[in-house]
Backbone as numpy.savetxt, mean C-alpha at the origin, in Angstrom:
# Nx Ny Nz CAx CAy CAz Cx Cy Cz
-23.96 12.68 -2.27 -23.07 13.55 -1.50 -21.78 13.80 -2.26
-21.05 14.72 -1.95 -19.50 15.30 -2.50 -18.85 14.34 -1.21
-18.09 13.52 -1.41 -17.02 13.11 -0.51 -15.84 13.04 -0.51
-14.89 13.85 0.09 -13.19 13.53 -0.10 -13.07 12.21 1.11
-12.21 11.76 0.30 -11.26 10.33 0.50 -10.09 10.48 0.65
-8.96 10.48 1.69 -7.91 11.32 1.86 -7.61 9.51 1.82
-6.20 9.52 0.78 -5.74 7.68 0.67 -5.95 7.10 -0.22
-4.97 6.90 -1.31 -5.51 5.90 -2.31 -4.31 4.86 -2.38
-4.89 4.40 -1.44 -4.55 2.46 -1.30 -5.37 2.13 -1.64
-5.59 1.12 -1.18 -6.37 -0.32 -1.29 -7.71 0.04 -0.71
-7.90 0.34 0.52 -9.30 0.60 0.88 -9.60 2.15 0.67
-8.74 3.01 0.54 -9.66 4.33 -0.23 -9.68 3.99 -1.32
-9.00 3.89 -2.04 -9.56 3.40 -3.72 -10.89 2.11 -3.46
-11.28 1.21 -3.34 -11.76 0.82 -3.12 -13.39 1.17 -2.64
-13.72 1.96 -1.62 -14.52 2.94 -1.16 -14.97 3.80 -2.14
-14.07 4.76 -2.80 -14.66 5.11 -3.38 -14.67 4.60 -4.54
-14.66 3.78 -5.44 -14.94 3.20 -6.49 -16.53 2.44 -6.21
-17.09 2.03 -5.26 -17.87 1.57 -4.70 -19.34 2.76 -4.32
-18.77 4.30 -3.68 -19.41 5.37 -3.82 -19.75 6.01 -4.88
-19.00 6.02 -5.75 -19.18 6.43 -6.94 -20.02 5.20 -7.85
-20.18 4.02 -8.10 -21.01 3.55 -8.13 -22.37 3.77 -7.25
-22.40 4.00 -6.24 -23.75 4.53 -5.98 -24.18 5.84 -6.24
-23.39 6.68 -7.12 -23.97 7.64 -7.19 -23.62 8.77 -6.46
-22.40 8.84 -5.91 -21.68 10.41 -5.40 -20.86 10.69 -6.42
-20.53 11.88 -5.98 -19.32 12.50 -6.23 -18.30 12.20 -5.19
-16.90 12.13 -5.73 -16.13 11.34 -4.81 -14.53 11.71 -5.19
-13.70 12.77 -4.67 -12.57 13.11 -5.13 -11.54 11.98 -4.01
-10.21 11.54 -4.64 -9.46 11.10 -4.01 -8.06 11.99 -3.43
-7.29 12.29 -2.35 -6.32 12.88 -2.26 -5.73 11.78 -1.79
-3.99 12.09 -2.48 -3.29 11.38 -1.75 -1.90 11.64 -1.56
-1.06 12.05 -0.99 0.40 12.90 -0.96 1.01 12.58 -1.78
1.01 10.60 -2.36 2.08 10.23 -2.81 2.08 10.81 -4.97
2.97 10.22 -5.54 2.84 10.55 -7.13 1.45 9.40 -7.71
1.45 8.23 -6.94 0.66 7.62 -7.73 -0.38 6.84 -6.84
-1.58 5.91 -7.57 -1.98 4.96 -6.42 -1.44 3.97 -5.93
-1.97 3.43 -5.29 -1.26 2.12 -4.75 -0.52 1.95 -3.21
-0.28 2.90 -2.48 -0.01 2.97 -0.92 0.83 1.98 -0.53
0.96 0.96 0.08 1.93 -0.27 0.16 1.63 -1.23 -0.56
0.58 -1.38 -1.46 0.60 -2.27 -2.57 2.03 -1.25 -3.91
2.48 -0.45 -3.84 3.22 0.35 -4.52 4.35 -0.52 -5.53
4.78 0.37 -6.86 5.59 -0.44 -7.29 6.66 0.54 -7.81
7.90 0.40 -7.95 8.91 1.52 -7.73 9.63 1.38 -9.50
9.85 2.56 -10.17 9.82 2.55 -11.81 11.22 3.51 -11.43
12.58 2.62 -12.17 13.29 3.61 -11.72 14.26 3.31 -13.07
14.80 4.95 -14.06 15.49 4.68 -15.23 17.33 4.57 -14.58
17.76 3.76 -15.49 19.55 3.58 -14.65 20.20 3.22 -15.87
21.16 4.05 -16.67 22.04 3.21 -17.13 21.37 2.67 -18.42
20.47 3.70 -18.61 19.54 3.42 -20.36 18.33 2.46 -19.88
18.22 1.41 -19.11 17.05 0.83 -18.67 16.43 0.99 -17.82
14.76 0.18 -17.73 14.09 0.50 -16.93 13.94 -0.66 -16.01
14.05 -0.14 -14.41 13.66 -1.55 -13.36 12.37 -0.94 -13.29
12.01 -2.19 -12.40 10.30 -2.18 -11.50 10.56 -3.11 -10.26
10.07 -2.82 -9.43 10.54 -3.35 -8.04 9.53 -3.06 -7.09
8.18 -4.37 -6.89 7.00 -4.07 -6.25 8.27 -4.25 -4.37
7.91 -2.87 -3.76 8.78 -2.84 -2.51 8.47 -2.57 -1.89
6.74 -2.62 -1.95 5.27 -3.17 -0.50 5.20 -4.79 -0.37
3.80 -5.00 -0.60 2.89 -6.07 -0.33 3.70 -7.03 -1.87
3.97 -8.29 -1.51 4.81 -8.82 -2.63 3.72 -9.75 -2.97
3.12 -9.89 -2.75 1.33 -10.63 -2.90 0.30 -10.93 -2.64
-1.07 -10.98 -2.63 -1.97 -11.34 -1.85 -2.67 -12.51 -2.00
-3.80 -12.69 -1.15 -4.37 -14.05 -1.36 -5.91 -13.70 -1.05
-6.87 -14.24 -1.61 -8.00 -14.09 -1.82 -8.90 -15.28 -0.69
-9.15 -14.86 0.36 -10.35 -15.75 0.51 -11.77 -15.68 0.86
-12.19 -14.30 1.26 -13.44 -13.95 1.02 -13.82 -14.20 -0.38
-15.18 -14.17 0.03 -16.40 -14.46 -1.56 -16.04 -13.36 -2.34
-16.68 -12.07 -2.05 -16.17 -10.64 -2.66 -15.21 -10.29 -2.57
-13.96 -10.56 -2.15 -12.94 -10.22 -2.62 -12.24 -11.19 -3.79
-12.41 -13.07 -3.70 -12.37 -13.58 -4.26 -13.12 -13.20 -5.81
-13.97 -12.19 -6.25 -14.92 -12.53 -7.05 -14.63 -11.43 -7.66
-13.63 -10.10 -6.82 -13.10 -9.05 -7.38 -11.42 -9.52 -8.11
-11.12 -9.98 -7.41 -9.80 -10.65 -8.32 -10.16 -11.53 -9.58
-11.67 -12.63 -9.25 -11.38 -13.26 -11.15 -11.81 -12.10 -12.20
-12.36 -10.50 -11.60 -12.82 -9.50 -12.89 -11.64 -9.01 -12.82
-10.30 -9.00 -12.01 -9.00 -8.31 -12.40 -8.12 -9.34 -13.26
-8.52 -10.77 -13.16 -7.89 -11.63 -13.74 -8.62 -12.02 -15.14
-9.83 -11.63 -15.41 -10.09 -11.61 -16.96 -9.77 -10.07 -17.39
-9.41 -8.67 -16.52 -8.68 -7.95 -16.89 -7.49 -8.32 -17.70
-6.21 -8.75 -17.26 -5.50 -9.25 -17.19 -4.43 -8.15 -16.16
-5.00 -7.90 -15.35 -4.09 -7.30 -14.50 -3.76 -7.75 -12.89
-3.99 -9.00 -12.75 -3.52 -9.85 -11.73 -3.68 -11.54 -12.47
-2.54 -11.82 -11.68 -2.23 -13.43 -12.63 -1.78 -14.02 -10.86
-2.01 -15.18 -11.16 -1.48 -16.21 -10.09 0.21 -16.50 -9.94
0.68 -16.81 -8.55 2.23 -16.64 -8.71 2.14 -17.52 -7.28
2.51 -18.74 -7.78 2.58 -19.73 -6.61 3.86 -19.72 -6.27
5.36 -19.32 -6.80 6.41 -19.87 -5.99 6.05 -18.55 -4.71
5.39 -18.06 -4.49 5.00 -17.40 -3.53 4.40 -18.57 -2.67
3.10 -18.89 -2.98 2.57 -19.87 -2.10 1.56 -20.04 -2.64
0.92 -21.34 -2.60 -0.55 -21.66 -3.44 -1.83 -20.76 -3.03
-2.35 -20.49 -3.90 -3.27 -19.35 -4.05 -2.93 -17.83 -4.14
-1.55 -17.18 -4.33 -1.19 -16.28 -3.97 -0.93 -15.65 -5.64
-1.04 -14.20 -5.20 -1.79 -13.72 -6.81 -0.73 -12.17 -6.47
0.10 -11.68 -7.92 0.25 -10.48 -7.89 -0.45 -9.57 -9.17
-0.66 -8.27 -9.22 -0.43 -7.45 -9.58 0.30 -7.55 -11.08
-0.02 -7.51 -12.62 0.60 -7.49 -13.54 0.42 -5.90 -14.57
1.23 -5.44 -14.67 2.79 -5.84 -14.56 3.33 -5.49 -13.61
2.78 -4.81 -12.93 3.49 -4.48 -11.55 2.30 -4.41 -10.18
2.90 -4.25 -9.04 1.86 -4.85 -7.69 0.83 -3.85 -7.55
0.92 -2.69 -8.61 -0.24 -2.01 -8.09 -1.10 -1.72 -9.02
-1.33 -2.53 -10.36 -1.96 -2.44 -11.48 -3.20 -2.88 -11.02
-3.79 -3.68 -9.68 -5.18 -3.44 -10.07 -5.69 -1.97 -9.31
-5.17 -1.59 -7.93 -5.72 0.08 -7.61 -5.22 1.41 -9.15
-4.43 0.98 -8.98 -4.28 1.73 -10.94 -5.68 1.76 -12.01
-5.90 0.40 -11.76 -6.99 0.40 -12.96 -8.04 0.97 -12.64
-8.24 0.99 -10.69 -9.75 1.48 -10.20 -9.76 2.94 -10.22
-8.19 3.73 -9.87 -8.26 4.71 -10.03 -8.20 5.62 -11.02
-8.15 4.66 -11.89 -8.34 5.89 -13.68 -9.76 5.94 -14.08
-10.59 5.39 -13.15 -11.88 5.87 -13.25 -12.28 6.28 -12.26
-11.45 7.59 -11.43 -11.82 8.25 -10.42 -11.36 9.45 -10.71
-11.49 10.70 -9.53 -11.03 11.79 -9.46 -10.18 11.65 -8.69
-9.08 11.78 -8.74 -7.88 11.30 -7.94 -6.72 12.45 -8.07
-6.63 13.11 -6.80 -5.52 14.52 -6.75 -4.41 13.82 -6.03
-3.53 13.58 -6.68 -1.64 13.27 -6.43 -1.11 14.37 -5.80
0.07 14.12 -5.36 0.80 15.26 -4.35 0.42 16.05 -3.56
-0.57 15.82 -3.15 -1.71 16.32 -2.06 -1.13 16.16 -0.70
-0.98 16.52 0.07 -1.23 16.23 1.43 -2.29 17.42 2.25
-3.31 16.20 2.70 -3.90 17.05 4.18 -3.33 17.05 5.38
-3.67 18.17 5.54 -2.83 18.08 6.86 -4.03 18.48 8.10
-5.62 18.93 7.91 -6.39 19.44 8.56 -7.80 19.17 7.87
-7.98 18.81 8.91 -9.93 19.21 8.64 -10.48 20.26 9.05
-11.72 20.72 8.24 -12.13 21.74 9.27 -13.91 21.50 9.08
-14.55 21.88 10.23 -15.74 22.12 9.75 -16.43 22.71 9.91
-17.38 22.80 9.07 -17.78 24.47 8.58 -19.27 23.78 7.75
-20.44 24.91 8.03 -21.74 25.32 7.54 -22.27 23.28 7.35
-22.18 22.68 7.94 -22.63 21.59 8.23 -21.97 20.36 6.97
-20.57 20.97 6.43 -19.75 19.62 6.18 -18.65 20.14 6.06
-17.50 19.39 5.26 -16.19 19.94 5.69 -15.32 20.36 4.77
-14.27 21.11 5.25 -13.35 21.96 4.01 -11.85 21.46 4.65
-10.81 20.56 3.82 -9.96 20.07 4.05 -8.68 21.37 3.58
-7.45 21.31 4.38 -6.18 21.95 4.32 -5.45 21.61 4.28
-4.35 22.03 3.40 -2.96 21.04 3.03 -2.03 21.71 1.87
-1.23 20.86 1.72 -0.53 21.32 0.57 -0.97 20.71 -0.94
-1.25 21.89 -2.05 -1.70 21.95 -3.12 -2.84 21.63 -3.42
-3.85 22.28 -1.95 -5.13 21.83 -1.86 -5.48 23.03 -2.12
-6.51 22.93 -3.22 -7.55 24.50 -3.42 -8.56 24.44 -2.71
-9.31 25.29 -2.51 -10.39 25.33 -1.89 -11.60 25.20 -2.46
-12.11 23.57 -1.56 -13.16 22.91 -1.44 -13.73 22.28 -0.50
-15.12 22.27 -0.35 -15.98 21.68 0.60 -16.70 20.51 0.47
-16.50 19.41 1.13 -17.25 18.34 0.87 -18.45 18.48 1.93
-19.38 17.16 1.69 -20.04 16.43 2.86 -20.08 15.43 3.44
-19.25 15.37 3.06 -18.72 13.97 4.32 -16.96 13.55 3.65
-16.55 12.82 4.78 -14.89 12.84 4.71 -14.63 11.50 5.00
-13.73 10.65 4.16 -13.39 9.33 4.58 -11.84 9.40 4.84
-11.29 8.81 5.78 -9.82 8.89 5.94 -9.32 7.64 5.93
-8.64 7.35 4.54 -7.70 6.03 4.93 -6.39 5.86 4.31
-6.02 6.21 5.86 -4.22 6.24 5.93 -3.99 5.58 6.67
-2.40 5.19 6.76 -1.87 4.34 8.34 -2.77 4.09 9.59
-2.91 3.99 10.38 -2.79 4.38 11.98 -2.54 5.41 12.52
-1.26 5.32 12.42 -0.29 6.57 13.04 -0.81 7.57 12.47
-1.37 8.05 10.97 -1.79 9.31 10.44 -3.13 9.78 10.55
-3.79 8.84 11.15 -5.34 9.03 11.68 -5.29 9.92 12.64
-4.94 10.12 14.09 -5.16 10.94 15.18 -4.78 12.18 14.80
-3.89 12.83 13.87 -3.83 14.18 13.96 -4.71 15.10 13.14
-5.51 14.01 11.71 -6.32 14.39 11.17 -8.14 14.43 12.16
-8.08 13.09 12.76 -9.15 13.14 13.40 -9.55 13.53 15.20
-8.63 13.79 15.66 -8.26 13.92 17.37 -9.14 15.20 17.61
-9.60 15.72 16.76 -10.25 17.24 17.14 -11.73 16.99 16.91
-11.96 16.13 16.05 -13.69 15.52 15.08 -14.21 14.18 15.65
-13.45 13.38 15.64 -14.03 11.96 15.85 -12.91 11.37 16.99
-12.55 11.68 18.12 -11.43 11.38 19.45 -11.81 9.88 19.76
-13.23 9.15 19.46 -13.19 7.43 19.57 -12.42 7.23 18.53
-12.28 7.50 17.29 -11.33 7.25 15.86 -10.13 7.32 16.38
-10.17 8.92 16.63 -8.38 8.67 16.75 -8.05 7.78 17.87
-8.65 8.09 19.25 -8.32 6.70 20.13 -7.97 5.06 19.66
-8.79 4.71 18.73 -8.85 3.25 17.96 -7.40 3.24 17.23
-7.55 4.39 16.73 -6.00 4.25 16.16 -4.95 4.49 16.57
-5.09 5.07 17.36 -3.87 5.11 18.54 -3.04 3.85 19.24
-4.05 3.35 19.32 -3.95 1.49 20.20 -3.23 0.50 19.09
-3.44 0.95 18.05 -3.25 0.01 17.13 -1.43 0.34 16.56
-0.28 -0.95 16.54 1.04 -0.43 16.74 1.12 -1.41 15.17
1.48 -0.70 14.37 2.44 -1.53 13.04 3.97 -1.10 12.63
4.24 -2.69 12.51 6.12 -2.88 12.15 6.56 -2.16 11.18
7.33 -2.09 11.47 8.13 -1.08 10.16 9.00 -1.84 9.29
9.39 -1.89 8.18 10.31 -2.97 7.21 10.81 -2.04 6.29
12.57 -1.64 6.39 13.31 -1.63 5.91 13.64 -2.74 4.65
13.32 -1.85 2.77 13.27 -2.58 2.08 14.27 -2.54 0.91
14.95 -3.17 0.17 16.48 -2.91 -0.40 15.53 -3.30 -1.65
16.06 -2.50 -3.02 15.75 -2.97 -3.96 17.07 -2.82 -4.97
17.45 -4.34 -6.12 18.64 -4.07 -6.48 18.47 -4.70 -7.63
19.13 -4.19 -8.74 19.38 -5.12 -9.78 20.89 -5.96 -10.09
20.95 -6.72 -10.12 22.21 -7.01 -10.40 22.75 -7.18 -12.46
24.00 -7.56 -12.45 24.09 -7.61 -13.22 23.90 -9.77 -14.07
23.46 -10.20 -13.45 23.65 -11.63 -13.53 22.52 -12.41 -12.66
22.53 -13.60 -13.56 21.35 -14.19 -12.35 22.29 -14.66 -11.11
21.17 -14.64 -10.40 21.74 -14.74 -8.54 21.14 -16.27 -8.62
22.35 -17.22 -7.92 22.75 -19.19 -7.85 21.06 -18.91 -6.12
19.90 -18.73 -6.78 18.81 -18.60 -5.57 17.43 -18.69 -6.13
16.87 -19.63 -5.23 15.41 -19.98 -5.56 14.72 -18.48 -5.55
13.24 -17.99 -6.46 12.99 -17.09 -6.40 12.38 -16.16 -5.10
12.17 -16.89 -3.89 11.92 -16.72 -3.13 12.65 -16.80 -1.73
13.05 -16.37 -0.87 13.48 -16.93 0.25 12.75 -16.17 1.44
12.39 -16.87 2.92 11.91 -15.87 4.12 12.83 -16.35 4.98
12.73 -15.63 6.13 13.42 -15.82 7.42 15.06 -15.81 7.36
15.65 -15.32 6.75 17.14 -16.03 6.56 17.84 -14.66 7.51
18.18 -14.57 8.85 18.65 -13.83 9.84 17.78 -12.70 9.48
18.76 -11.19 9.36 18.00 -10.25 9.15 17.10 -10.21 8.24
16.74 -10.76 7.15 15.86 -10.84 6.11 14.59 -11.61 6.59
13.55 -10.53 6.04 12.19 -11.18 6.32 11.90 -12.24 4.94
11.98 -11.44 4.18 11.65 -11.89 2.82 12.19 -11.35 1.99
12.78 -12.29 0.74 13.33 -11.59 -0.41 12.51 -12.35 -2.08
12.73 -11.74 -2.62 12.07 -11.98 -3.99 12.86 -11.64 -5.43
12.90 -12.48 -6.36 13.31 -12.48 -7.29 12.48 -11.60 -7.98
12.08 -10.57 -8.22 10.76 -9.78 -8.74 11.12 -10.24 -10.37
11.63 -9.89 -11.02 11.92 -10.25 -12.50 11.93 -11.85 -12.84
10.76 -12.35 -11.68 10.18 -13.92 -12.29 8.56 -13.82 -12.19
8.47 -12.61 -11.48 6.74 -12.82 -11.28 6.53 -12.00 -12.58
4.92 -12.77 -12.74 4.49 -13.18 -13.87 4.04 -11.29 -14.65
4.18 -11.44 -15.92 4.31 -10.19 -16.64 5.83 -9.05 -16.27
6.37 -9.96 -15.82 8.03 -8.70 -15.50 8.81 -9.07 -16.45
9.68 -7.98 -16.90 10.86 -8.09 -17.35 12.06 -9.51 -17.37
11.90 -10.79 -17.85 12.69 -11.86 -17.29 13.93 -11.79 -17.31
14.40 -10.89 -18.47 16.11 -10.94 -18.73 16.56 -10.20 -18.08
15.69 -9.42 -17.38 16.53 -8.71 -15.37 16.35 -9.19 -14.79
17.36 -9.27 -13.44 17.32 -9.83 -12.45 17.10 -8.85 -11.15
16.22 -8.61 -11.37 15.95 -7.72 -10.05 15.18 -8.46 -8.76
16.01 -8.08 -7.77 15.55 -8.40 -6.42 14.66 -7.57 -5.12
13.72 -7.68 -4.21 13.30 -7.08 -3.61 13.78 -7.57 -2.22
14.54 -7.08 -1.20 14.45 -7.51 0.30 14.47 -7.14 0.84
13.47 -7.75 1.87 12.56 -7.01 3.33 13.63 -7.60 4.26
13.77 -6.24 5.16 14.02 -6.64 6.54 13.36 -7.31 7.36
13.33 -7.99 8.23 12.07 -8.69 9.41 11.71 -7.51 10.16
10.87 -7.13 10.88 10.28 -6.09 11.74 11.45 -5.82 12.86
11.94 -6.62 13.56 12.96 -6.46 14.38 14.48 -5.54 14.15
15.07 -6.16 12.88 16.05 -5.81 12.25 15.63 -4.26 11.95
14.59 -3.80 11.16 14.10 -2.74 10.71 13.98 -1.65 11.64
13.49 -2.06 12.96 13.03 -0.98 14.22 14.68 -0.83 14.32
15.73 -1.29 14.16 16.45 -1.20 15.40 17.58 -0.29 14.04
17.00 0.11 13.45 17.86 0.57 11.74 16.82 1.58 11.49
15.64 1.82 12.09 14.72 2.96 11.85 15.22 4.41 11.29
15.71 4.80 11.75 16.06 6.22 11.99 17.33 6.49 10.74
18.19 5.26 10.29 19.19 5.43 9.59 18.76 5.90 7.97
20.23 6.21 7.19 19.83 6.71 5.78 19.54 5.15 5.06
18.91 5.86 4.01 18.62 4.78 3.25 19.73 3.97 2.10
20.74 4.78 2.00 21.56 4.24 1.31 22.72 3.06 2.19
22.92 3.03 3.36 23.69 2.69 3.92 22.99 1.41 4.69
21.47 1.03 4.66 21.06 0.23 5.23 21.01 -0.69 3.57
20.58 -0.18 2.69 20.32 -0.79 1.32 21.67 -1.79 1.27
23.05 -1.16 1.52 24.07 -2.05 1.58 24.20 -3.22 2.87
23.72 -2.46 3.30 23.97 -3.77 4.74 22.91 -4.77 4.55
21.60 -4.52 4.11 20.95 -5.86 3.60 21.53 -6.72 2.83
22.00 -5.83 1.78 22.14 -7.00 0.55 23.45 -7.80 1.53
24.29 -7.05 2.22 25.21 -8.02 2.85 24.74 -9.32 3.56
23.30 -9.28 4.05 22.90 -9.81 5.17 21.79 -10.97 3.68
22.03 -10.54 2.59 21.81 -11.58 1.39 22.44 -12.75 1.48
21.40 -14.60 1.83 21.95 -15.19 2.25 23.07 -15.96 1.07
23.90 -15.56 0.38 24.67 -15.68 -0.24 26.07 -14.85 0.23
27.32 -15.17 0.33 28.58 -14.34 0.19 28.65 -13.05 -0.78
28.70 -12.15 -0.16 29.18 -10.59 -1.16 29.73 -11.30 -2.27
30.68 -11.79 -2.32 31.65 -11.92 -3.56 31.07 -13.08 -4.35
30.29 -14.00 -3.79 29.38 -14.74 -5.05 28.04 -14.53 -5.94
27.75 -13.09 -5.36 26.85 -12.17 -6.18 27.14 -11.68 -7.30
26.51 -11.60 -8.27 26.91 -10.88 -9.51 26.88 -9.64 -9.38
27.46 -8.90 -10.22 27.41 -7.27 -9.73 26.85 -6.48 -10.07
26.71 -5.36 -8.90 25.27 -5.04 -8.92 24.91 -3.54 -9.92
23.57 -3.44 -10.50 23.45 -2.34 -11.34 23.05 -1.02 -10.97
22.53 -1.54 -10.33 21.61 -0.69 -9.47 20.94 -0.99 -7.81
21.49 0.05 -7.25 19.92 -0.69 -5.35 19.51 0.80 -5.10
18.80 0.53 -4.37 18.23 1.68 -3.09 17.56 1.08 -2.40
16.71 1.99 -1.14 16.16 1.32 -0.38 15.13 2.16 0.10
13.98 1.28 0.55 12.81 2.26 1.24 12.53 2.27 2.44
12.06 3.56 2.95 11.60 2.73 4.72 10.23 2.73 4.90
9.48 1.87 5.11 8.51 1.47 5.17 7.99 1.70 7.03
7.63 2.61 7.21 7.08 3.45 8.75 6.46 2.38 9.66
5.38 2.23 8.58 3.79 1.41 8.65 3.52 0.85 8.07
4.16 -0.40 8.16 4.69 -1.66 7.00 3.40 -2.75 7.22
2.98 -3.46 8.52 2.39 -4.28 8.58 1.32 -4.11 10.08
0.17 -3.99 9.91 -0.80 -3.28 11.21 -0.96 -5.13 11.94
-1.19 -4.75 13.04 -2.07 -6.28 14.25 -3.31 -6.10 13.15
-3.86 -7.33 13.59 -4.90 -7.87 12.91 -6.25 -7.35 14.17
-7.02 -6.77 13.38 -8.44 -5.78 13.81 -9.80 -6.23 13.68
-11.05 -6.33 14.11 -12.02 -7.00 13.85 -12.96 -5.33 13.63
-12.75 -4.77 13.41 -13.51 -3.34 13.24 -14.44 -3.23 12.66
-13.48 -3.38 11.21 -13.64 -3.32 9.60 -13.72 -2.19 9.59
-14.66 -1.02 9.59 -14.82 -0.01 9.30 -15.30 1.48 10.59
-15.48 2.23 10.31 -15.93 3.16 11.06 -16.83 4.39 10.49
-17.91 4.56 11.08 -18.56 5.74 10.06 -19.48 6.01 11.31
-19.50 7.81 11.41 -20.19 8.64 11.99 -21.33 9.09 11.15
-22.41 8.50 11.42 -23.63 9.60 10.52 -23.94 10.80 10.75
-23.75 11.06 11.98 -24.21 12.69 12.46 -23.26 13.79 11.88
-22.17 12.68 11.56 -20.97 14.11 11.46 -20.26 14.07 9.99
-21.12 12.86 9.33 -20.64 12.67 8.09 -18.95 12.00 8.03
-18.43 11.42 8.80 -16.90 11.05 8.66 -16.92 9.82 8.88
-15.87 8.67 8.08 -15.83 7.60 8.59 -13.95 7.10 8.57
-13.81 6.18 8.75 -12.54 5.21 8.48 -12.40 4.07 7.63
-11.79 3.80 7.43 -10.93 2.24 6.73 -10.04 2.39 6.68
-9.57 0.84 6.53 -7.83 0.90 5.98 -7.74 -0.68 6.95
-6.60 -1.45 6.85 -6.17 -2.54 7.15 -6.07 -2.59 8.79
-5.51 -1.05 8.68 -5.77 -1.27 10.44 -6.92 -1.51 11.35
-8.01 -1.69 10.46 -9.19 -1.69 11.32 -9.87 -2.93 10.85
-9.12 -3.87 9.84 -9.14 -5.50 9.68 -8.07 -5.87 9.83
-7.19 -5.80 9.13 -6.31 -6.68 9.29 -5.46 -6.61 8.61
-3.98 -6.80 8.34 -2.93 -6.84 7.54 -2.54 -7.48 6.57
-3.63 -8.06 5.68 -3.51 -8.32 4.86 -4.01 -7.39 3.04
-3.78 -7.25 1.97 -4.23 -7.09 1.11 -5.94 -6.74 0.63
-6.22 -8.16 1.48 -7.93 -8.61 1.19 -8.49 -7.71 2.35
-7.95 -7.67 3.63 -8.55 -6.80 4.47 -8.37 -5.73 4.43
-7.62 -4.59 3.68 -8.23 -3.04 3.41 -9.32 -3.10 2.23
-9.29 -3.96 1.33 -10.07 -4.16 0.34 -11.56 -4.16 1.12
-11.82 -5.11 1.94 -13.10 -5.06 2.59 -13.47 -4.23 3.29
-12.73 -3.50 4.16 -12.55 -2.33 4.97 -13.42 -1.57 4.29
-11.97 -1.12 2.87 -13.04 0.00 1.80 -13.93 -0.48 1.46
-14.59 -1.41 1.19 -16.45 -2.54 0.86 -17.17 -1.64 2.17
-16.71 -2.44 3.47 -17.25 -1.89 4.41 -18.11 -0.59 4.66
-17.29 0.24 4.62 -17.28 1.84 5.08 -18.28 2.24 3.83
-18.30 1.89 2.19 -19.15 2.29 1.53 -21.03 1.70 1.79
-20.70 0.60 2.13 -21.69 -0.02 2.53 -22.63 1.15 4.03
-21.59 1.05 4.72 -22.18 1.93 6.43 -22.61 3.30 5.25
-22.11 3.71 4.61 -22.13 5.30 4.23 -23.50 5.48 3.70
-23.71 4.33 2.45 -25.43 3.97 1.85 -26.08 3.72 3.36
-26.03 2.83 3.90 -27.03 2.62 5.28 -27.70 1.56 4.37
């Protein structure tokens, strides 16, 4: 079959890397510049140098068989290494958090700056609409985005889909990324510290830049909802304030910004996947396992698996 894959995270990349091993054709769309979805890693020039600042998923952990068994072929890659001051067993992304969907997607067809915004269907499969979409027809359609971006693509085709995703509510996390000019007097890790969910020394995990000191910090879900709506420059400062260190015992800073993260972290789902045979369409994505890393990964396993039969 021809299949578009609207999503290249973790479980559309995934999916189709898996379809295309069986033998489709298999284009990827995805709005953003690159792969990687909230596994993402942020490349920004300042001042003659270059930061990197993974300012999704700051690591994952492996404990399924097949997913376990897909990380030791990314780890004789060498594009995921182990990073325990995270926590034992916990693995990132080298050199940055999204180098292994990177690696799956340079052996795909993968259209950047895409957005769909419509399905349609037509002569018994479907022709997608959007911006910097030419015109093409697949036979069958996989959608894996958020939650929240499921019902307006699917509410007209598959209304149990969009219903499922409707029900399903994920936190949002307001995320500051900064370099300073000096190392920061702080273990590489810290969670929970008031407004801060989590912060990270990123320029210690393994394959980064060491002689920067760049930091990543998450808001907690709470802090974030209630800062939703604000600019991003003005929350970027009020984190680092809310950095459990004094303003004035920070070294100074080179660079920040900040991201807002919509659909940061989904409830945990027993789904896994979703696929219509009659109509050729299915789902994945974390929201329909679980919020972790390993569960869009299986998701996308999933859905390729239902698609073969």
């Amino acid at each position: 079959m021809q299949v578009a894959i609207i999503g290249a995270g973790m479980a559309g990349i995934t999916c189709a890397s898996r379809l295309v091993e069986a033998g489709h054709e298999v284009t990827v769309f995805d709005k953003g510049r690159g792969p990687g979805g909230r596994m993402a890693t942020r490349r920004v020039e300042h001042g003659g140098e270059t930061f990197r600042f993974d300012h999704g998923a700051q690591y994952f952990t492996a404990r399924e068989m097949a997913f376990q068994a897909q990380v030791r072929a990314w780890e004789a890659d060498g594009i995921v290494a182990p990073w325990p001051a995270a926590k034992e067993g916990a693995w990132v992304g080298t050199p940055g958090m999204n180098a292994p969907i990177r690696s799956m997607a340079e052996a795909l067809n993968v259209q950047f700056a895409t957005r769909v915004s419509a399905l349609v269907r037509e002569r018994g499969g479907w022709r997608l609409e959007g911006e910097g979409l030419a015109d093409a027809s697949f036979d069958a359609v996989v959608v894996a985005v958020p939650a929240e971006q499921v019902a307006p693509l699917l509410g007209a085709h598959a209304p149990d889909f969009a219903e499922d995703a409707r029900d399903v509510t994920s936190e949002p996390c307001w995320t500051a990324m900064v370099a300073f000019e000096g190392r920061v007097d702080a273990p590489d890790t810290l969670a929970d510290e008031g407004a801060i969910g989590w912060a990270a020394r990123n320029s210690a995990k393994p394959g980064r830049d060491a002689d920067q000191e760049c930091w990543v910090i998450q808001a907690n879900p709470r802090w974030s909802r209630a800062q939703l709506e604000r600019e991003a420059e003005n929350v970027g400062e009020e984190l680092l304030a809310h950095f459990p260190r004094a303003p004035g015992d920070l070294p100074p800073v080179l660079f920040s910004t900040a991201h807002r993260w919509r659909y940061a972290k989904c409830e945990k789902n027993d789904a896994g996947a979703r696929w219509d045979a009659a109509q050729r369409i299915g789902v994945c994505g974390d929201w329909l396992s679980g919020p972790r890393v390993e569960n869009a990964f299986l998701s996308g396993l999933e859905l390729a698996r239902l698609i073969e039969g």
